[in-house]
C-alpha positions as CSV (number, residue, x, y, z in Angstrom):
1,X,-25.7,2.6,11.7
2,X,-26.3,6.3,12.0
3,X,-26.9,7.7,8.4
4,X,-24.4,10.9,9.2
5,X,-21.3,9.2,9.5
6,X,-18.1,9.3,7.7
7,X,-16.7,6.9,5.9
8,X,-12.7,5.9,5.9
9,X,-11.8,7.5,2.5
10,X,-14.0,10.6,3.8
11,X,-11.7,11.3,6.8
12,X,-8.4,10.3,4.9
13,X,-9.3,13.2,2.7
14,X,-10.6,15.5,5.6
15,X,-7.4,15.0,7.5
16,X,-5.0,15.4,4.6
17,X,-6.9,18.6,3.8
18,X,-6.7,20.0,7.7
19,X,-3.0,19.1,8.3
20,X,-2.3,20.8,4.7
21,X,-4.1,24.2,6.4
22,X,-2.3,23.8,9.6
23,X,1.1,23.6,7.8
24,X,0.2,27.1,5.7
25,X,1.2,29.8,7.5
26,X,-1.7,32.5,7.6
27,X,-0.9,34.7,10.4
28,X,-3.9,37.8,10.2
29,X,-3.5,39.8,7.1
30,X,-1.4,37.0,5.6
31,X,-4.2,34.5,4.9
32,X,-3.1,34.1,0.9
33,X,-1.7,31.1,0.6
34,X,-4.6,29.3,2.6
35,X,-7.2,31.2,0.9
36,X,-6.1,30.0,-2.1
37,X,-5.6,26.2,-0.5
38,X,-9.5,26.4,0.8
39,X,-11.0,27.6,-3.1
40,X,-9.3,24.6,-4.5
41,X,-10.4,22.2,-2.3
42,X,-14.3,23.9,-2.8
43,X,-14.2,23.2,-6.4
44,X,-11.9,19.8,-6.0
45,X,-15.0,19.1,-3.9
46,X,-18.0,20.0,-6.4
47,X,-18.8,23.7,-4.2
48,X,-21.2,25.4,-6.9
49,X,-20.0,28.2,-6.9
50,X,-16.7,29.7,-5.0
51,X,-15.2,33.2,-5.1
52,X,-13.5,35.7,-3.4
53,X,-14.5,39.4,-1.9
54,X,-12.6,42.2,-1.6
55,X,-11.2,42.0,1.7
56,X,-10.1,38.2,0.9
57,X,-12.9,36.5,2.2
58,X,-12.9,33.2,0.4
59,X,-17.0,32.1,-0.1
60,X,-18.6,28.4,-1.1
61,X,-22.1,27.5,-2.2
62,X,-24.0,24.6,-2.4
63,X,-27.7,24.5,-3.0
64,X,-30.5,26.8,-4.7
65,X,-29.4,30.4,-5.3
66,X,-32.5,31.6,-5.8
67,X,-33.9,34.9,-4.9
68,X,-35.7,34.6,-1.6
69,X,-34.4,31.4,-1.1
70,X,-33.5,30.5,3.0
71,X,-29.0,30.6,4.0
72,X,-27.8,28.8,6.3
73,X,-24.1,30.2,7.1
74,X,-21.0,28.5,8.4
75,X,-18.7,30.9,9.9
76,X,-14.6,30.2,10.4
77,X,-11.7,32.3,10.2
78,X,-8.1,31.6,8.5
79,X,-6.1,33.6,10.7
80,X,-3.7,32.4,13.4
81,X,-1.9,33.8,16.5
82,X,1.5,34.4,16.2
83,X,3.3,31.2,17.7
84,X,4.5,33.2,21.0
85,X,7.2,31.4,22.8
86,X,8.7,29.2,20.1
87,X,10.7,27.7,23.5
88,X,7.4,26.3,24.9
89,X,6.6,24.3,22.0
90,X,7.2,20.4,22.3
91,X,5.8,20.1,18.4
92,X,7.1,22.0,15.1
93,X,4.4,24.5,15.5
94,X,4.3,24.8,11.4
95,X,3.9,21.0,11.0
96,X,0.8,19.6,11.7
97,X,2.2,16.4,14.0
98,X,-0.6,13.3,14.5
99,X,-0.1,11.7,18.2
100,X,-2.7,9.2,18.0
101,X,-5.5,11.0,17.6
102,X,-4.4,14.1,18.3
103,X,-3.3,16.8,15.7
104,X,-0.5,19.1,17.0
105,X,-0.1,22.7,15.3
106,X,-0.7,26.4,15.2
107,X,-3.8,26.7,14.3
108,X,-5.2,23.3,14.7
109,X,-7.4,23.9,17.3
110,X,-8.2,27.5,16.1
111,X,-9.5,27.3,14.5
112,X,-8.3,25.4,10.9
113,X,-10.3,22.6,12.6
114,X,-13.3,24.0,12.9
115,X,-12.9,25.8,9.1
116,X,-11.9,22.4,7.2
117,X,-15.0,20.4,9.4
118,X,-17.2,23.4,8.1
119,X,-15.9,22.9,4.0
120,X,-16.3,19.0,4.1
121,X,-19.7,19.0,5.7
122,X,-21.4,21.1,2.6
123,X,-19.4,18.6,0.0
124,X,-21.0,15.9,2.2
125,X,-24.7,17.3,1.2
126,X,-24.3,16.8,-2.2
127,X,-21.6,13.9,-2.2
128,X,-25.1,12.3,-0.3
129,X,-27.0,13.7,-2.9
130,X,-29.5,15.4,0.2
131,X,-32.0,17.9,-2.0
132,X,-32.2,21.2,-0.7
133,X,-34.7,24.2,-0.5
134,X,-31.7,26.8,0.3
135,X,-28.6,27.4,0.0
136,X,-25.2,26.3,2.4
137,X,-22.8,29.0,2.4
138,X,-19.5,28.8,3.8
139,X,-17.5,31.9,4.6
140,X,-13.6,31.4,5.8
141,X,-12.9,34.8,6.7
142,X,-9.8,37.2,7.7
143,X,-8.4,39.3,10.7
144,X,-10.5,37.7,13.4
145,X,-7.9,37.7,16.3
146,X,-7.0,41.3,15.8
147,X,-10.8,42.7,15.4
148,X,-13.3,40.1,15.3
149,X,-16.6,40.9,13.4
150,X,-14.5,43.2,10.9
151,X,-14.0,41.0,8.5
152,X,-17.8,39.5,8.5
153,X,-19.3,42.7,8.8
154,X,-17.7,43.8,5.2
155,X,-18.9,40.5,4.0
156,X,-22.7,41.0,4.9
157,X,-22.6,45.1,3.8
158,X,-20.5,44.2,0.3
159,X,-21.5,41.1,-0.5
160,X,-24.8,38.9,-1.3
161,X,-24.6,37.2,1.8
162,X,-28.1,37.4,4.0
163,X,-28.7,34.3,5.9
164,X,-31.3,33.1,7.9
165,X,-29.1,31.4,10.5
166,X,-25.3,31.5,11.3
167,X,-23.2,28.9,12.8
168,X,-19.9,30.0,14.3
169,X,-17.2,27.0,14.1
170,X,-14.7,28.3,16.7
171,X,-13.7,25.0,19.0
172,X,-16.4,24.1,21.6
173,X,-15.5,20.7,22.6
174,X,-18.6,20.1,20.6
175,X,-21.3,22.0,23.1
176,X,-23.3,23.9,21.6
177,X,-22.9,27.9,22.1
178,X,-25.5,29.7,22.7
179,X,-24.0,32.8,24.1
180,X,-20.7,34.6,24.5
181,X,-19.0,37.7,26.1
182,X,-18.9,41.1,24.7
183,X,-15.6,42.7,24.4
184,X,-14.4,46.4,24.6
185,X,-10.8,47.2,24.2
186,X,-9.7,50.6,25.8
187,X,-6.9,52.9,26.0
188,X,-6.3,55.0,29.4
189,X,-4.4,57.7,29.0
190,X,-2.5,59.5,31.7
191,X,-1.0,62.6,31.4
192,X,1.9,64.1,33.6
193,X,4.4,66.8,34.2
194,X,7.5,66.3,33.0
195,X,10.7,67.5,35.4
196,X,14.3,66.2,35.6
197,X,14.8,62.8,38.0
198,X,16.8,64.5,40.5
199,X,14.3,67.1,41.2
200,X,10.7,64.5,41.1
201,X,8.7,67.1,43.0
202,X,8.9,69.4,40.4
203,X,6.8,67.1,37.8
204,X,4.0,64.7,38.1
205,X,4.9,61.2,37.7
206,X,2.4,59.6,35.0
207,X,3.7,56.4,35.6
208,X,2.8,56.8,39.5
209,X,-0.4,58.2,38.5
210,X,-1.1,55.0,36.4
211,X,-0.1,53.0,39.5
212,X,-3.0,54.1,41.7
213,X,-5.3,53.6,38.7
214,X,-4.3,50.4,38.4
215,X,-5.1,49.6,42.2
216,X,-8.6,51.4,41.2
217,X,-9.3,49.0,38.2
218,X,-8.5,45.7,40.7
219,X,-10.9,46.9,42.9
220,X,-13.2,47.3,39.8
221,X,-12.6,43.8,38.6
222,X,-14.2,42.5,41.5
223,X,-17.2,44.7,41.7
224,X,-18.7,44.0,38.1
225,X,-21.8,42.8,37.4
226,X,-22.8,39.1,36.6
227,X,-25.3,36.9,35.0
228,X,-26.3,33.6,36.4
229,X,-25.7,31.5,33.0
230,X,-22.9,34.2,31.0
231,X,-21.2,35.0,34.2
232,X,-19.1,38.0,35.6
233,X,-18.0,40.6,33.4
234,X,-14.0,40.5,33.4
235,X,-11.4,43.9,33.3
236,X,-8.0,43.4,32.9
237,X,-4.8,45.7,32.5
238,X,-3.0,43.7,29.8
239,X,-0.1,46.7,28.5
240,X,1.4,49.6,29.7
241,X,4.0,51.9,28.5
242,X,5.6,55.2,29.3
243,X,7.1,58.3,27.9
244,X,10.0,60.3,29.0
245,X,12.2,63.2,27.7
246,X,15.3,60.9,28.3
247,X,16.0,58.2,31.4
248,X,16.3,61.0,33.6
249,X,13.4,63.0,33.0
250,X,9.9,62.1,35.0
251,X,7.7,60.5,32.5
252,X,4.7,62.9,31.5
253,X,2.9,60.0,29.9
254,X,1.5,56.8,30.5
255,X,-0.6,54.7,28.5
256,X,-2.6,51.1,28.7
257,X,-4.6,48.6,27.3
258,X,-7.6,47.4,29.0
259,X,-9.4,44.3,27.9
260,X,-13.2,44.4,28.9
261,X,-15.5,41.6,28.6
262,X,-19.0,42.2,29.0
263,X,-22.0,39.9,30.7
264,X,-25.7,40.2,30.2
265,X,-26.6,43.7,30.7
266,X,-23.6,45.4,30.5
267,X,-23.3,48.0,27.8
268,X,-20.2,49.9,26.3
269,X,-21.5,53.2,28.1
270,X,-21.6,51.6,31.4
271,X,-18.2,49.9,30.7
272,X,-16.3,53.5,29.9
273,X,-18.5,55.2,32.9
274,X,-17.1,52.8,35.4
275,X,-13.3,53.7,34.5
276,X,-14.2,57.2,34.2
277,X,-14.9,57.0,37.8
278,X,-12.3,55.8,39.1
279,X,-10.4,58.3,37.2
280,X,-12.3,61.1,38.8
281,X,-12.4,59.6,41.9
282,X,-8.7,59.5,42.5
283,X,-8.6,63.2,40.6
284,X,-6.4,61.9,37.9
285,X,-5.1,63.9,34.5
286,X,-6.8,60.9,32.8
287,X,-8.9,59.8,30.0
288,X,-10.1,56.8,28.4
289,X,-12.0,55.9,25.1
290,X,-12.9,52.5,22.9
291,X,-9.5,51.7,20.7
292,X,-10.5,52.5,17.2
293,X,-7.9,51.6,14.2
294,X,-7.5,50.1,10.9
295,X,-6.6,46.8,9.6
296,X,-5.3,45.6,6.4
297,X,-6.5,42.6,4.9
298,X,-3.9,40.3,2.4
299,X,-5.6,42.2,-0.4
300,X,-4.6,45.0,0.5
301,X,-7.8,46.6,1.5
302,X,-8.4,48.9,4.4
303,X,-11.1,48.7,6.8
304,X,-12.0,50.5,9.8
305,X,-12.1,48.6,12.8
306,X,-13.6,49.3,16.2
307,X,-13.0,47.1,19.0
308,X,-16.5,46.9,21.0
309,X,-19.0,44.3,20.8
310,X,-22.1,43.7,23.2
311,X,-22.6,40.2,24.5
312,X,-25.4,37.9,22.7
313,X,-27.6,35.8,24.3
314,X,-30.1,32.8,22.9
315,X,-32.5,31.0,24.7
316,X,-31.9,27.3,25.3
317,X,-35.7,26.9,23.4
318,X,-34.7,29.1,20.6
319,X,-35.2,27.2,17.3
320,X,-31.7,27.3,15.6
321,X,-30.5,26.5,19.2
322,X,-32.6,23.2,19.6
323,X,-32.1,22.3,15.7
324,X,-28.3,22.2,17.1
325,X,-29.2,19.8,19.7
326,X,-30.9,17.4,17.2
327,X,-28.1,17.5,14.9
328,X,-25.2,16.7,17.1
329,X,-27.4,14.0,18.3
330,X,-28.0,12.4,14.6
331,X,-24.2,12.6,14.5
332,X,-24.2,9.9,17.6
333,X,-23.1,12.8,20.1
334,X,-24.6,14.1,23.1
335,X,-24.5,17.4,23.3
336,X,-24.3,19.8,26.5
337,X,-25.2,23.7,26.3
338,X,-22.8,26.5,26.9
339,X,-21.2,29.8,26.4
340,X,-18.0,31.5,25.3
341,X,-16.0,33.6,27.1
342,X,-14.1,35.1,24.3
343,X,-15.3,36.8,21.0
344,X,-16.0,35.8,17.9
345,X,-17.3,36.7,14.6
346,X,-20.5,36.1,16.9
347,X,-19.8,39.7,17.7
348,X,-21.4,40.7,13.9
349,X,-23.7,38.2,13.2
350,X,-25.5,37.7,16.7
351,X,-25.0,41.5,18.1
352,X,-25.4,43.7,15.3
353,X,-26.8,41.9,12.4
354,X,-28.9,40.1,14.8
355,X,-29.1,36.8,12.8
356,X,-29.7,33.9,15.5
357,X,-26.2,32.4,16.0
358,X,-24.7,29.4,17.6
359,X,-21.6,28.1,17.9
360,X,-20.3,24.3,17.8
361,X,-16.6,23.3,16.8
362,X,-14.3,21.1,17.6
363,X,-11.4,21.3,20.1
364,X,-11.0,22.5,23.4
365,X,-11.2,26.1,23.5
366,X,-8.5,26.3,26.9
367,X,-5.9,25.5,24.4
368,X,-5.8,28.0,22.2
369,X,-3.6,31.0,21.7
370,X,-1.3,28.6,23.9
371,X,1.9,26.4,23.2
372,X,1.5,22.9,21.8
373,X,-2.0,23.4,20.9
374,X,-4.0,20.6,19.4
375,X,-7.2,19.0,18.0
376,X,-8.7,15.7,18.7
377,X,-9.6,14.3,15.1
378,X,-12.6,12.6,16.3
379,X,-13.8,15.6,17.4
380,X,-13.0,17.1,13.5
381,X,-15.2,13.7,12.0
382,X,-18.0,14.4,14.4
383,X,-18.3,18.5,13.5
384,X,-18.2,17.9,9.9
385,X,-21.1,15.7,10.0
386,X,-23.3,17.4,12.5
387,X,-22.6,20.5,10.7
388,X,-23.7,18.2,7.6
389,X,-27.0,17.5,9.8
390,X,-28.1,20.7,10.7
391,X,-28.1,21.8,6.7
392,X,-30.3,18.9,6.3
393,X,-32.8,19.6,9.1
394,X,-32.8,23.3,8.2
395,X,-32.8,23.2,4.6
396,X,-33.4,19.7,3.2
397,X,-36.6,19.5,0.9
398,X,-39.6,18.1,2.0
């Protein structure tokens, strides 16, 4: 028998604690309730010590707090999509449904799966009674699907949190992550001439203008740089929206959203440069620029979010990369090496702070943000003690 392994009464409590999360709403900048839900299972669970920042954050330890002493930093956030086409749904996407061994419900896959893996795996340390040189920290943090990074990136400049290695929990069918996509979000403006409908030629259409920039961008899709392990970089026109004196007026506006994901050696300059020149090339009234906003958190606090992150890249040999690998295999699992194509909190940790990152969580990433979504519980067992593992091989005492 593997020493990392659950044991009946451990999952019992692990899945009652997951379908509880899954079953509180906590759509971003509602995350309240299940805040409070996660800090009483921390202390139902020995954490010593729990707490909450200012943004609503929700923080465990386990192990030494000692000055100097190395972190090891499990990463998940509380915040759901909103449920989409309530039509689509087959399961009460606000119950958490067991199939077998499946676990239906917004939010199960991503990621309260990955989050409730992450909390039982430090309570496993010391329920083993494993001595440690450092200190587990797990951070459940806010507003990731509108503006990821925001939310960890107040939590490193405000708070005492400077670890030595970060593990992101979003689902991975248990591979471990070693790389992901940056992500830009844009806004292209057009600007037109407004003039009455039955009289077009006396305006300029910004809608029509938009139409031939959009033909531009497609061609653009398909010309972007790749990289032979994190792939193409990826454009897509994902809203647009007009303005108009009345219905009978030519619109003298038009705006949209463009979603940019980033490969190896892309960079935000190059990103805007690109559009810029198909805006000049078709001589358009035009400009675009990185969507910069706020967000609120359920405290009430208002940060400043800036949607652009670079893409992050570790080497199969790095360290915290290969510890990963031995972990997942002490847990019984064989693990495979891979990358993300969407954004995490990886976008802080790995990009800016520059604190070696991987990811490993469970569930299948293709199902998420999607109807009927759902986590393998097996899957759930497994990531809470790899994650369990990895502490251990990082931080155990000699």
């Amino acid at each position: 028998m593997l020493r990392w392994r659950l044991d009946d009464g451990e999952r019992q409590s692990l899945l009652r604690f997951l379908k509880e999360l899954v079953e509180t709403p906590s759509p971003s900048g509602q995350e309240g309730a299940v805040a409070a839900r996660i800090m009483q299972e921390m202390r139902a669970l020995g954490y010593d010590e729990v707490w909450q920042d200012d943004a609503g954050n929700v923080l465990g330890r386990i192990g030494r707090a000692a000055p100097g002493a190395p972190q090891l930093l499990f990463n998940s956030h509380m915040d759901t999509v909103d449920v989409g086409d309530r039509q689509a749904w087959h399961f009460d996407p606000h119950r958490a449904t067991l199939e077998g061994e499946r676990l239906y419900g917004l939010g199960a896959c991503d990621m309260k799966a990955g989050l409730a893996a992450s909390i039982y795996s430090a309570a496993l340390l010391k329920r083993r009674g494993v001595p440690l040189r450092g200190q587990v920290l797990v951070a459940c943090v806010g507003l990731e699907e509108p503006a990821e990074g925001t939310s960890t990136r107040f939590l490193f400049e405000h708070g005492h949190v400077r670890p030595n290695w970060v593990v992101i929990a979003e689902p991975s069918n248990l591979q471990v992550i070693r790389a992901q996509r940056g992500h830009i979000e844009m806004r292209l403006t057009v600007h037109g001439h407004s003039a009455h409908s039955s009289q077009p030629e006396l305006g300029e259409n910004a809608i029509y203008t938009a139409a031939r920039l959009i033909f531009g961008l497609e061609i653009l899709a398909g010309q972007l740089a790749s990289d032979p392990f994190l792939g193409p970089g990826v454009l897509a026109v994902t809203d647009i929206r007009s303005r108009a004196a009345s219905r009978n007026a030519v619109p003298d506006y038009c705006e949209m959203l463009l979603d940019r994901r980033l490969t190896v050696g892309e960079t935000e300059a190059i990103a805007l440069l690109e559009i810029q020149r198909v805006i000049a090339r078709e001589g358009s009234k035009a400009d675009v620029q990185v969507i910069e906003d706020e967000v609120i958190t359920h405290t009430g606090l208002r940060l400043k979010a800036r949607h652009a992150s670079l893409p992050w890249v570790f080497e199969e040999r790095h360290p915290l990369v290969q510890a990963m690998m031995q972990a997942a295999r002490a847990a019984g699992l064989h693990p495979s090496v891979g990358y993300w194509q969407f954004a995490t909190e990886g976008a802080y940790t790995a990009s800016v702070a520059e604190v070696p990152t991987v990811g490993f969580g469970p569930g299948d990433p293709s199902l998420a943000h999607g109807p009927d979504e759902y986590v393998e519980l097996p899957q759930v067992y497994a990531a809470a003690v790899t994650y369990a593992a990895l502490a251990e091989r990082l931080l155990g005492a000699p």
